[in-house]
DOGUVEX-203057 format. One line per field, with one value per residue (C-alpha): chain; x, y, z. Coordinates in nm, 3 decimals. Example, Ala and Ser with C-alpha at 12.3 -4.5 7.8 and 13.67 -1.06 7.14 Angstrom:
<recs>
keba: c(A, A)
px: c(1.230, 1.367)
py: c(-0.450, -0.106)
pz: c(0.780, 0.714)
</recs>
This chain:
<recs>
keba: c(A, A, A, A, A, A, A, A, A, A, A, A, A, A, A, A, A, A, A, A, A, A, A, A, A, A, A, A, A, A, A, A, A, A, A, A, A, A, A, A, A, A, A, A, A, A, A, A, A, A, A, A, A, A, A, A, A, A, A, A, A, A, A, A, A, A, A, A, A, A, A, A, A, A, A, A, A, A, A, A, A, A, A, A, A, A, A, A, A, A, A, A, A, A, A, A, A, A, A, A, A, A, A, A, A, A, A, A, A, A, A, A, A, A, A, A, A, A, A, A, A, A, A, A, A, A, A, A, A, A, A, A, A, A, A, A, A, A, A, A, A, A, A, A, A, A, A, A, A, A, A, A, A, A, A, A, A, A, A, A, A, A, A, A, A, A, A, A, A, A, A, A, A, A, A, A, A, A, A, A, A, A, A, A, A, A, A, A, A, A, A, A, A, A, A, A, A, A, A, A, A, A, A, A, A, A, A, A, A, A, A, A, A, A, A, A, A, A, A, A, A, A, A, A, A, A, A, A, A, A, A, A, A, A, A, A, A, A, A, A, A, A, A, A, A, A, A, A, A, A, A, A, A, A, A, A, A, A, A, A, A, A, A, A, A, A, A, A, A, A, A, A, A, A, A, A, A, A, A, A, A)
px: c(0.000, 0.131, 0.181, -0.022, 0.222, 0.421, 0.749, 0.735, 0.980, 0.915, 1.069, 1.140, 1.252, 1.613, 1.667, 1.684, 1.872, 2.141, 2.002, 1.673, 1.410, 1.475, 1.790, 1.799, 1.493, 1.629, 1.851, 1.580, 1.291, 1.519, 1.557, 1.207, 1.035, 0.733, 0.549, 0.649, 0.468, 0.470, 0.410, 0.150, 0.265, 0.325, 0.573, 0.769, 1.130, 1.100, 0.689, 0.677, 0.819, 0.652, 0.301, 0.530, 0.717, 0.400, 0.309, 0.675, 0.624, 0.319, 0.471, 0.755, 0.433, 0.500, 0.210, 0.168, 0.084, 0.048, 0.134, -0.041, 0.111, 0.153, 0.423, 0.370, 0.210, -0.025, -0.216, -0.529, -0.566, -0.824, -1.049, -1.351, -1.300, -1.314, -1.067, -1.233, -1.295, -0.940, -0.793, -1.000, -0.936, -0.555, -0.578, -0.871, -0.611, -0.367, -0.616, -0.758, -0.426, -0.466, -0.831, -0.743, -0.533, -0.726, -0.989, -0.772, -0.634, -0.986, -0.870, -0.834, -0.503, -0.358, -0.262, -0.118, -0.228, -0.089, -0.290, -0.329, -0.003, 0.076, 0.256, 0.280, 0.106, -0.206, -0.498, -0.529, -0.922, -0.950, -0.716, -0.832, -1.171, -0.990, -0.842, -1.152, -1.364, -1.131, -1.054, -1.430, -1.475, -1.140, -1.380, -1.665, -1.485, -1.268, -1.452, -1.189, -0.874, -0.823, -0.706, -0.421, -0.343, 0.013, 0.141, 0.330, 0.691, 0.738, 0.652, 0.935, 0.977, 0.759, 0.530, 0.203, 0.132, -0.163, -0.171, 0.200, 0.069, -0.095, -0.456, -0.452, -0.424, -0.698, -0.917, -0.901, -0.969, -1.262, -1.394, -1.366, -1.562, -1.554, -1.453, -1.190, -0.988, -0.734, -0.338, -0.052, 0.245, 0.517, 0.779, 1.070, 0.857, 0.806, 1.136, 1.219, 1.103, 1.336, 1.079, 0.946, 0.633, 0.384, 0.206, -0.161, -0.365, -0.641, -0.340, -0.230, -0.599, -0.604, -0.297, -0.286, -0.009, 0.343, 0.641, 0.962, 1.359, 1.581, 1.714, 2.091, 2.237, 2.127, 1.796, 1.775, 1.545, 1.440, 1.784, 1.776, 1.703, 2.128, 2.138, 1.975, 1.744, 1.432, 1.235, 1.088, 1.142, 0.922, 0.688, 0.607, 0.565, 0.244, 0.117, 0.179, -0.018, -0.324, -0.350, -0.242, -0.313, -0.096, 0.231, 0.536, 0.729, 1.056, 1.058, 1.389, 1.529, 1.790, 1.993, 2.053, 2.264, 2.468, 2.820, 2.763, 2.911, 2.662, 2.745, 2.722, 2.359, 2.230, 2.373, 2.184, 1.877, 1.836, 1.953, 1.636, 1.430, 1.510, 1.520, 1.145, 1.049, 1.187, 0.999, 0.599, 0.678)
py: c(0.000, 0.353, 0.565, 0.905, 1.102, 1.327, 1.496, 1.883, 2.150, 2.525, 2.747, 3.151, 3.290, 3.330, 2.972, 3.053, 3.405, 3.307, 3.029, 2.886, 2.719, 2.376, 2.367, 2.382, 2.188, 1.876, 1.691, 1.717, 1.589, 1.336, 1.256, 1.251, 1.610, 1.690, 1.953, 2.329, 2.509, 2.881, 3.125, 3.403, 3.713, 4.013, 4.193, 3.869, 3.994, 3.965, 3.899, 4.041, 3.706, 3.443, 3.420, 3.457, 3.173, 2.961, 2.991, 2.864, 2.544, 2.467, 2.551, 2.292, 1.980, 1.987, 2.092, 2.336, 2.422, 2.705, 2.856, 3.163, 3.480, 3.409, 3.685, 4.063, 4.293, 3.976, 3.870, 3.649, 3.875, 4.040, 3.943, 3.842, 4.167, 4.458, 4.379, 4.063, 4.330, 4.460, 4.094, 3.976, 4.258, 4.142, 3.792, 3.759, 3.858, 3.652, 3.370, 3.420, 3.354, 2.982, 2.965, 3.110, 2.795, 2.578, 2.617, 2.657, 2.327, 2.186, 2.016, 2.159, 2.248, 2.268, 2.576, 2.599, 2.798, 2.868, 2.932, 3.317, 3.387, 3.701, 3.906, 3.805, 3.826, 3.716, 3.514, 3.210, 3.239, 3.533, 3.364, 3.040, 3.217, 3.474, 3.110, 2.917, 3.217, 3.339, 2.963, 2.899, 3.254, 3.083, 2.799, 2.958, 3.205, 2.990, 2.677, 2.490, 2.514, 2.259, 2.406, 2.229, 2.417, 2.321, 2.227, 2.542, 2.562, 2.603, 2.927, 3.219, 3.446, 3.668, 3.523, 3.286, 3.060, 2.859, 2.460, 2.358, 2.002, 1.788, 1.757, 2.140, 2.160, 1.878, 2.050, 2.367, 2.154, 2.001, 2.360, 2.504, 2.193, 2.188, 1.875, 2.103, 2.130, 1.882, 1.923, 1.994, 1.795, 1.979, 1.697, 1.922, 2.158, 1.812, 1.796, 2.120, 2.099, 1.829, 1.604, 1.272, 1.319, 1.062, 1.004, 0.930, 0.778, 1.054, 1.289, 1.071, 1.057, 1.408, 1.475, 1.587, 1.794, 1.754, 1.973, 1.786, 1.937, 1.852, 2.021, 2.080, 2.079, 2.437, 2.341, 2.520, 2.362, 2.387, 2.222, 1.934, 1.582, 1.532, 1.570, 1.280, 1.416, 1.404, 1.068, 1.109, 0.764, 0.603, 0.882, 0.839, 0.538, 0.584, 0.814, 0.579, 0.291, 0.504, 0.573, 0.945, 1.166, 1.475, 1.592, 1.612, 1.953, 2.036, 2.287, 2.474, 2.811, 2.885, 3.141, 2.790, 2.680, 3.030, 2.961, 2.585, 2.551, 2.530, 2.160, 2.068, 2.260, 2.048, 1.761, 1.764, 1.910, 1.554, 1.337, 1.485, 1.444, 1.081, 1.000, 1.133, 0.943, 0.615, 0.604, 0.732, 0.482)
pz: c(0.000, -0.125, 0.195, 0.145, 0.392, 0.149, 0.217, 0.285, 0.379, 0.453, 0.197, 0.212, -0.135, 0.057, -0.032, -0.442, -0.420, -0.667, -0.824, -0.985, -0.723, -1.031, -0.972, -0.525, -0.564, -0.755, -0.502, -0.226, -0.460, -0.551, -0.196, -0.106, -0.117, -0.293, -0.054, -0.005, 0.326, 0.285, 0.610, 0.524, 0.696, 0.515, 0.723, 0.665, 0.432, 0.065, 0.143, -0.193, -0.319, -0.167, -0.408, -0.730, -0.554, -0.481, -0.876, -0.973, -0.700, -0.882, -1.196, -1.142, -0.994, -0.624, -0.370, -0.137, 0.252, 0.458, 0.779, 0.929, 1.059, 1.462, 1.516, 1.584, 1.493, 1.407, 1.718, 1.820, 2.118, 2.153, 1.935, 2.131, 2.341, 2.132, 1.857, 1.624, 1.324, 1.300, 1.347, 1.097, 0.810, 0.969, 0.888, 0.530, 0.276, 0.377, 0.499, 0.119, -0.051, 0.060, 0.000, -0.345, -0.356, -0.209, -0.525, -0.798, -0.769, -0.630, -0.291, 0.005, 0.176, 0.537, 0.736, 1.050, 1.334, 1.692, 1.978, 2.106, 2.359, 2.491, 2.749, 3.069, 3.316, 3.085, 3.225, 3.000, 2.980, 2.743, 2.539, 2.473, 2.385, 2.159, 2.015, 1.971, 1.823, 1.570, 1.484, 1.406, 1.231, 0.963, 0.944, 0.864, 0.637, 0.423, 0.408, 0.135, 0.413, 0.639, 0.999, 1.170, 1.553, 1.636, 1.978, 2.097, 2.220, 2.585, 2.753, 2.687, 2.937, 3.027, 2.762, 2.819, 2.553, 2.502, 2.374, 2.504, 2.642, 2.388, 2.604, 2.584, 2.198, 2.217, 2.451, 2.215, 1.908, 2.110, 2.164, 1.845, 1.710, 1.343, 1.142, 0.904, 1.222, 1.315, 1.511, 1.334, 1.524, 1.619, 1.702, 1.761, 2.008, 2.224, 2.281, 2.332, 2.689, 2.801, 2.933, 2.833, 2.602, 2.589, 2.306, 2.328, 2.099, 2.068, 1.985, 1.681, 1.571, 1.549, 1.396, 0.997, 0.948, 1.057, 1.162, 1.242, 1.269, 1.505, 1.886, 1.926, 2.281, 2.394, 2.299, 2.012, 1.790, 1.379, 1.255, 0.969, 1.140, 1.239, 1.582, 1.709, 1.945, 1.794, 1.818, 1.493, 1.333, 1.618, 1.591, 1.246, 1.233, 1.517, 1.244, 0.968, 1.175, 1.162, 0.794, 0.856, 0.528, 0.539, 0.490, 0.690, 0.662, 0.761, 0.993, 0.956, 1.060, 0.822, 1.122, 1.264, 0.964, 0.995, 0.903, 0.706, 0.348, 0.099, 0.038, 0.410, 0.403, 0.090, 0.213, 0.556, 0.359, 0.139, 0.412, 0.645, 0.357, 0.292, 0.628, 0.667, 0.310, 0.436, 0.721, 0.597, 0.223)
</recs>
């Protein structure tokens, strides 16, 4: 049986300066990748780029997935206290951009959401309703997205974040209550805490999109999977065992990589990739 996990890795146009998105593309699709995940946030750099760079992805026969904005100026607060009309003028063009998608190629595609946080000291009440209503508003807006809410990293300082534990991302999901809604795993943020995770079943039921990347010894997470640290063989295959249909991105942050030759970069880009295809075939 033909797995239907695909491959996926999250691109910014900094990845072609200097070259053509064929040519960085064709070692990694030969090792495996067929997905690109874009983040929709216009005060992103070089934001100008990204939908010229979703046509070429097309263009060349891979798909696509999104993430939505989640850092400032873009914020869930506030929205079910004063603010839901300016957070949602925020949010509908870029939301749109993926609908647009979504319709044009006539299936519908994945974007990632993170819970509300904000400074502390915050009540976490207000915020998981600010969460759950602007969640079902997306729903109910953009009906051809499918809405993955991604287990948070743990709490910065001075910062309180919602949907860190897995039975808190499920107990949003729950809430919100809408069958386009579903978890987006975030395997490195698991480990970023240090502490054994335990995987429940009714999280892997729930889970349709993936991020995965690797934690160094700082904790610093988002490298390629060559650290080690990062359970994700085992992991996958839990998803695998329940007929998961969804892709499995690459989470990188290129920063990370500051300093690697180009060769050591591409070389630890195609071994991830293969290492994620060999284990969701």
């Amino acid at each position: 049986m033909t797995s239907e996990i695909r491959v996926g890795f999250n691109i910014h146009p900094r990845w072609v300066q200097g070259t053509t998105l064929r040519t960085f593309l064709a070692p990694l699709r030969k090792a495996g990748l067929s997905v690109l995940e874009f983040e929709l946030d216009n005060h992103i750099n070089q934001w100008e780029e990204f939908e010229p760079l979703m046509e070429a992805t097309i263009n060349e026969g891979l798909g696509i997935s999104f993430h939505a904005a989640y850092r400032a100026p873009h914020t869930l607060v506030g929205y079910t206290t004063g603010k839901q009309q300016e957070i949602e003028q925020d949010y509908r063009p870029l939301l749109q951009i993926a609908e647009n998608w979504s319709i044009r190629l006539g299936n519908p595609h994945p974007v990632v959401f993170h819970a509300a946080t904000a400074p502390a000291p915050h009540d976490k009440g207000p915020l998981i309703e600010d969460t759950v209503a602007f969640l079902q508003w997306v729903c109910n807006e953009f009906s051809h997205l499918r809405i993955a809410l991604e287990n948070n990293s743990v709490d910065a300082k001075n910062t309180v974040k919602l949907g860190i534990a897995h039975h808190d991302v499920l107990t949003l999901v729950e809430k919100i209550d809408h069958p386009h809604v579903g978890v987006c795993w975030d395997m490195g943020h698991d480990i970023h805490g240090n502490s054994p995770v335990a995987i429940e079943p009714e999280w892997v039921n729930k889970v349709i999109h993936v991020h995965v990347h690797d934690v160094d010894n700082d904790g610093l997470d988002h490298y390629p999977l060559v650290l080690g640290k990062v359970p994700y063989k085992e992991w996958l295959a839990k998803l695998k065992a329940v007929n998961m249909k969804g892709v499995v991105v690459l989470e990188l942050k290129g920063e990370r990589m500051k300093g690697w030759s180009v060769e050591r970069i591409t070389s630890a880009l195609a071994e991830s990739f293969a290492a994620i295809a060999k284990e969701v075939a």
